[in-house]
C-alpha positions as CSV (number, residue, x, y, z in Angstrom):
1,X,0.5,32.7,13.1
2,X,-1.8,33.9,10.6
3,X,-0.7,37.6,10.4
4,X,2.7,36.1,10.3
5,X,2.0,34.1,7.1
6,X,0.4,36.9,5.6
7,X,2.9,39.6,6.4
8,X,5.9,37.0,4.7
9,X,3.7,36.1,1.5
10,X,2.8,40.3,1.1
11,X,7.2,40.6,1.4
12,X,7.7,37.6,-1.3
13,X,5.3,39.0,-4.0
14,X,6.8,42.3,-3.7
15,X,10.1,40.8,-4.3
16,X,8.8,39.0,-7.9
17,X,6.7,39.7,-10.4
18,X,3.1,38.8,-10.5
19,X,0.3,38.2,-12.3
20,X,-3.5,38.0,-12.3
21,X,-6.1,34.9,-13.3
22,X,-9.1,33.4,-13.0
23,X,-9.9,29.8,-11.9
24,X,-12.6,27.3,-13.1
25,X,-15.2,29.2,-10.6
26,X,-14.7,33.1,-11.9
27,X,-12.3,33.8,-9.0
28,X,-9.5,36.6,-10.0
29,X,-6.3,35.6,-8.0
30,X,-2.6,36.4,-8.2
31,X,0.1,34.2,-8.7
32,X,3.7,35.0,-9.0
33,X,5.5,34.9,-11.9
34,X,7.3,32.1,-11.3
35,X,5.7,29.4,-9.8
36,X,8.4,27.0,-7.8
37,X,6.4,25.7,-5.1
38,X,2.9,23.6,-5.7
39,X,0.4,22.0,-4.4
40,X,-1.7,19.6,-5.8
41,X,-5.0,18.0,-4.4
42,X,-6.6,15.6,-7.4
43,X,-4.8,12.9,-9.0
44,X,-5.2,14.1,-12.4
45,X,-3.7,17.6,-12.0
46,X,-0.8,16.0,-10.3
47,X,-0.2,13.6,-13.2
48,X,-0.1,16.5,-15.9
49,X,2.5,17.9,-13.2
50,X,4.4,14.9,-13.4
51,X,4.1,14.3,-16.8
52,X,5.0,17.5,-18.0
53,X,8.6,16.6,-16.0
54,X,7.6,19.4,-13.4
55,X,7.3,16.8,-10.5
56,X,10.0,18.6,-8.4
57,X,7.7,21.8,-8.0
58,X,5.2,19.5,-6.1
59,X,5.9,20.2,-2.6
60,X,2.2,18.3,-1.5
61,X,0.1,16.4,-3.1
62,X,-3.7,14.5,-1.6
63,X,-3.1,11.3,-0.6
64,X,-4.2,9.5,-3.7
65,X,-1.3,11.1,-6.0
66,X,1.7,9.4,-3.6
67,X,1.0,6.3,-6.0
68,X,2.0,8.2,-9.1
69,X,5.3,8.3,-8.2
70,X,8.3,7.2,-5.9
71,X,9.3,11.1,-5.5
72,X,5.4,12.1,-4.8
73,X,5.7,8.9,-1.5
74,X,5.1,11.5,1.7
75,X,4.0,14.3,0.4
76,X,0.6,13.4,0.7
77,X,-1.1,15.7,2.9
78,X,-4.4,15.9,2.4
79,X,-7.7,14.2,1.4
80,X,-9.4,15.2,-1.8
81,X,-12.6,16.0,-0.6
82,X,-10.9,18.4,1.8
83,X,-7.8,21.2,2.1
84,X,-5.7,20.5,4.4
85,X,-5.3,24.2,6.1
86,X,-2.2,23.8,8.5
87,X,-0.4,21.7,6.4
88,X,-0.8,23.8,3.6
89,X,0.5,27.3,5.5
90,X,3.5,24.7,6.6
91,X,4.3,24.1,3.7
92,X,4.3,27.8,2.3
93,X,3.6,27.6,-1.7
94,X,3.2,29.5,-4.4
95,X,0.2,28.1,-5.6
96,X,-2.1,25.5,-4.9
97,X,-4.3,23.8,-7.4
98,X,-7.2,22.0,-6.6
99,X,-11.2,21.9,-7.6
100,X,-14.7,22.0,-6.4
101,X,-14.3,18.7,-4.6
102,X,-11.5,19.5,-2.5
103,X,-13.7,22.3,-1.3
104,X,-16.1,20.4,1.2
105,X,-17.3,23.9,2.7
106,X,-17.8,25.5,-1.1
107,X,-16.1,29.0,-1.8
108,X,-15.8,29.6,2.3
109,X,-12.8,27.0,2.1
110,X,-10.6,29.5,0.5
111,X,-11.3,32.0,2.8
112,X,-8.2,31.4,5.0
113,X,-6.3,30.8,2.3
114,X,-6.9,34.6,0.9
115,X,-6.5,35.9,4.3
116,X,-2.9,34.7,4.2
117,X,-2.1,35.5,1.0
118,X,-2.0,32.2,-0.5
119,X,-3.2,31.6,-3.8
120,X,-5.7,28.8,-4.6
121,X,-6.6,28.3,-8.0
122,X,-9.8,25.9,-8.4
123,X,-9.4,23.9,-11.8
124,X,-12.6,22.1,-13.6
125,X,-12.7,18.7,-14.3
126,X,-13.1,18.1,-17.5
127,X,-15.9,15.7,-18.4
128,X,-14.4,15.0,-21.6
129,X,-11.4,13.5,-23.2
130,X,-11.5,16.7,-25.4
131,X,-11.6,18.5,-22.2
132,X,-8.4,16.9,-20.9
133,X,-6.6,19.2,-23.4
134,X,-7.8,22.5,-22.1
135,X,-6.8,21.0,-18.3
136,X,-3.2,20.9,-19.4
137,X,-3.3,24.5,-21.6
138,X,-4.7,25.4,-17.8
139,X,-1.8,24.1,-16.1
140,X,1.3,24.9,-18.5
141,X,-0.2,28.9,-18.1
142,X,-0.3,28.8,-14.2
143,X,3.3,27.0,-14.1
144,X,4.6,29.5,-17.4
145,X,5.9,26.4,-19.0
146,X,4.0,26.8,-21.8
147,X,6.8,24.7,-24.1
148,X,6.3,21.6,-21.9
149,X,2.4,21.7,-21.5
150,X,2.3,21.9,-25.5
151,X,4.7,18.4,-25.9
152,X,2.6,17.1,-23.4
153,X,-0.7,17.8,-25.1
154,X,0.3,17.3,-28.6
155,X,1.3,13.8,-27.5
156,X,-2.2,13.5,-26.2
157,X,-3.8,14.5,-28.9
158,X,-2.1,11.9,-31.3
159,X,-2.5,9.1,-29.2
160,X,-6.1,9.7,-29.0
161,X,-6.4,10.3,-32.5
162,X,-5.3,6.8,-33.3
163,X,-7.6,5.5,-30.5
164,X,-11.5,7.4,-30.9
165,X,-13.0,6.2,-34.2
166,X,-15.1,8.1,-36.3
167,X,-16.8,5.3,-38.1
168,X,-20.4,4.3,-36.7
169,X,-19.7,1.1,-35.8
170,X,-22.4,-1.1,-33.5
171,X,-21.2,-0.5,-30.2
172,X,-21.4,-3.3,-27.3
173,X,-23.5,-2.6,-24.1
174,X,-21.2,-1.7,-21.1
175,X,-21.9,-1.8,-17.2
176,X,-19.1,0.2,-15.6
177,X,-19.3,-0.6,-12.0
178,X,-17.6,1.8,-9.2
179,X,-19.1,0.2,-6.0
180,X,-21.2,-2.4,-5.6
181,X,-22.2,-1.8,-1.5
182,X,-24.9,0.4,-2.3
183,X,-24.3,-0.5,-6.4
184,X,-22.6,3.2,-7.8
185,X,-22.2,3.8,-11.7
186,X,-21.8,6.4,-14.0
187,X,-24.9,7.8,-16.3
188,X,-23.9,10.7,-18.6
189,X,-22.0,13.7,-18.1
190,X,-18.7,12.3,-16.7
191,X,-15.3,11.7,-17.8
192,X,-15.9,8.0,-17.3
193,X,-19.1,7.8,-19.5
194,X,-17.2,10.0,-22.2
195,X,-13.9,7.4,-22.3
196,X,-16.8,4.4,-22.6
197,X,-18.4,5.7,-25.5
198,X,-15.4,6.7,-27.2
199,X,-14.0,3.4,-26.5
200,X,-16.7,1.8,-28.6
201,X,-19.1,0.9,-25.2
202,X,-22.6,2.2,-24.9
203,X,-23.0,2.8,-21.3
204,X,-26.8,0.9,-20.3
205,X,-27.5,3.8,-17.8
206,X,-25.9,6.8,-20.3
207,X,-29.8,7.7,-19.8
208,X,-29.0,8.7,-16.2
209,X,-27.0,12.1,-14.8
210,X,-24.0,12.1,-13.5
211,X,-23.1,9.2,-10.4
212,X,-25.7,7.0,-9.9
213,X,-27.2,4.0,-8.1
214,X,-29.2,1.6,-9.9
215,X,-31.1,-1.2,-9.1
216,X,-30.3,-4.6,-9.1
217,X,-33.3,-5.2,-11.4
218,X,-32.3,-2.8,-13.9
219,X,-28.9,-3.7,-14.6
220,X,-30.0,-7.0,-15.1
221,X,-33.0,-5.9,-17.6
222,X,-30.2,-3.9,-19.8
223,X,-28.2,-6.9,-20.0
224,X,-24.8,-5.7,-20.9
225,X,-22.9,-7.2,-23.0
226,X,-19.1,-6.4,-21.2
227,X,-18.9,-5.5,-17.5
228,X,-15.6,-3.2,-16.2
229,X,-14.0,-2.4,-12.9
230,X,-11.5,0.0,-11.9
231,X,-9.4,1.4,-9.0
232,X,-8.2,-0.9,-7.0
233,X,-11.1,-3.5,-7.2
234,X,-9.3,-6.0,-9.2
235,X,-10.1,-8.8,-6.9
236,X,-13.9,-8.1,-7.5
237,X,-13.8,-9.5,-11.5
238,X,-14.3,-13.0,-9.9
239,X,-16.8,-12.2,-7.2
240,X,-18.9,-10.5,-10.0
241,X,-18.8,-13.6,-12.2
242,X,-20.0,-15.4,-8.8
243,X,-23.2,-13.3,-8.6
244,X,-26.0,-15.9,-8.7
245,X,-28.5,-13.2,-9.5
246,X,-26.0,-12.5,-12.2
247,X,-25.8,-15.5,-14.3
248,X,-28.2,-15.0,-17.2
249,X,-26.5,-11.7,-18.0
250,X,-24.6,-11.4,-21.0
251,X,-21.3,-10.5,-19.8
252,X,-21.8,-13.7,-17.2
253,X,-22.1,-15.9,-19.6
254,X,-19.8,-15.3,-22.3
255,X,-16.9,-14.4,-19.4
256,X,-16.8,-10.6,-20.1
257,X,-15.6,-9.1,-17.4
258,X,-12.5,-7.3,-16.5
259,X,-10.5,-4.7,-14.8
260,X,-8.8,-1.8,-16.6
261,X,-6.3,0.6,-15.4
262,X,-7.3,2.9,-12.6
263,X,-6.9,5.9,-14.8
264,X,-10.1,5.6,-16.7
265,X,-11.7,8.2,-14.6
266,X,-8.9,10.5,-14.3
267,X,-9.3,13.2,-17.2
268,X,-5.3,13.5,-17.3
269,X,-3.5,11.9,-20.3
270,X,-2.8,8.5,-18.7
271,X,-6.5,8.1,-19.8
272,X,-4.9,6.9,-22.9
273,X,-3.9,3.4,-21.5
274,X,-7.1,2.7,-20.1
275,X,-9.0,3.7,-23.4
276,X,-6.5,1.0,-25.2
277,X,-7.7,-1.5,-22.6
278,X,-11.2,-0.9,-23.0
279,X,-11.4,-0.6,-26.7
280,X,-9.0,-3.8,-27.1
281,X,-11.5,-6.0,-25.0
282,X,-14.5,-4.6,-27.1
283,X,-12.9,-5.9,-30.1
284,X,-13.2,-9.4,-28.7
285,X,-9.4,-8.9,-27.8
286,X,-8.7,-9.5,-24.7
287,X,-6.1,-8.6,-23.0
């Protein structure tokens, strides 16, 4: 099956024009020249896709992106922390796109995948709404629609323009909780802690690395001011108003404590509505 795979891919590059880059981990791959048949494994990449009005090169997506859109409901065929390898030979693309934490056996992952000839470009995450710019410069190259990926971005960059402040206003303390069973947050050094600050939040554990677990204690001790939730743990505002341990905190008391759109920690432009949310409630707005 393998040899098989390989042989056809080795007969459809030599029919096309290719061309050579390198991914987010120093890789050098080939891709063809025109890219007609994607794959997508992280939410974010697939919404640039998508937004970029590309969706109908996405011929599989991870599970997680089938909520973007109506089209995008079963393609999902694989897990994000994972590449799905016989699905993906199935399916026969051009390219797939995915990053470090799709690849849950590091760089031996691709090895299959360059065996058959197919090629698998690993994009970073950017860790930074500036960052999200470069992802979609990334994506517009690999795709050669350059034309789109610049509307796409320029659009960005206005929106966000309007939204992150220069003045040095007091900002409000912010607890961003992502689970609460073991208690999982954000320190510094991720796309969430960047769109918190730049929202007008100081994150209470932007002292911390990365994903975190705090204690119980501390978040209580750093008394934040606002508490946020996002994903799909809407239902959990209430239960963390309910927290008897809870009630002499800040955000308790005065009420402050919402859920924002899931997009918050995906660096993809649809950022923008979560850093309206966020920055509306932190003007004592609420939405």
């Amino acid at each position: 099956m393998l040899k098989k795979i390989f042989i056809l891919n080795i007969v459809v590059f030599s029919m096309g024009y290719s061309r050579e880059v390198t991914d987010g981990i120093g890789r050098v791959i080939e891709i063809p020249e025109k890219v007609e048949r994607v794959i997508s494994t992280v939410p974010s990449n697939t919404e640039i896709i998508v937004d970029m009005g590309l969706i109908d090169v996405l011929v599989g997506v991870d599970t997680y992106s089938e909520k973007i859109s109506k089209e995008l409901q079963g393609k999902g065929i694989l897990n994000t922390d994972r590449l799905n390898e016989e699905k993906i030979m199935e399916l026969m693309p051009d390219l797939v796109i995915t990053s470090q934490h799709s690849l849950s056996k590091g760089a031996d992952s691709l090895k299959v995948f360059d065996e058959v000839g197919i090629p698998v470009y690993v994009i970073k995450n950017p860790k930074t709404l500036e960052g999200v710019k470069e992802s979609i410069d990334e994506i517009g190259n690999l795709l050669n629609q350059r034309e789109k990926s610049d509307r796409l971005k320029d659009n960005y960059i206005k929106k966000l323009g309007k939204l992150v402040s220069k003045e040095q206003s007091k900002k409000k303390r912010v607890y961003f909780e992502i689970l609460n069973n073991p208690i999982y947050t954000t320190g510094d050094n991720t796309f969430l802690n960047d769109v918190l600050e730049n929202a007008g939040g100081e994150n209470i554990f932007k002292d911390g690395d990365g994903w975190i677990s705090p204690t119980l204690e501390s978040i209580i001790e750093r008394n934040p001011e606002y508490i946020f939730v996002g994903e799909d743990r809407k239902e959990s505002v209430e239960d963390i108003k309910r927290r008897v341990e809870w009630q002499d905190i800040d955000a308790i008391k005065n009420g402050n404590v919402y859920f924002v759109d899931e997009g918050i920690n995906r660096p993809s432009p649809r950022v923008i509505k979560a850093l309206e949310e966020i920055k509306e409630v932190l003007s004592n707005d609420k939405f």
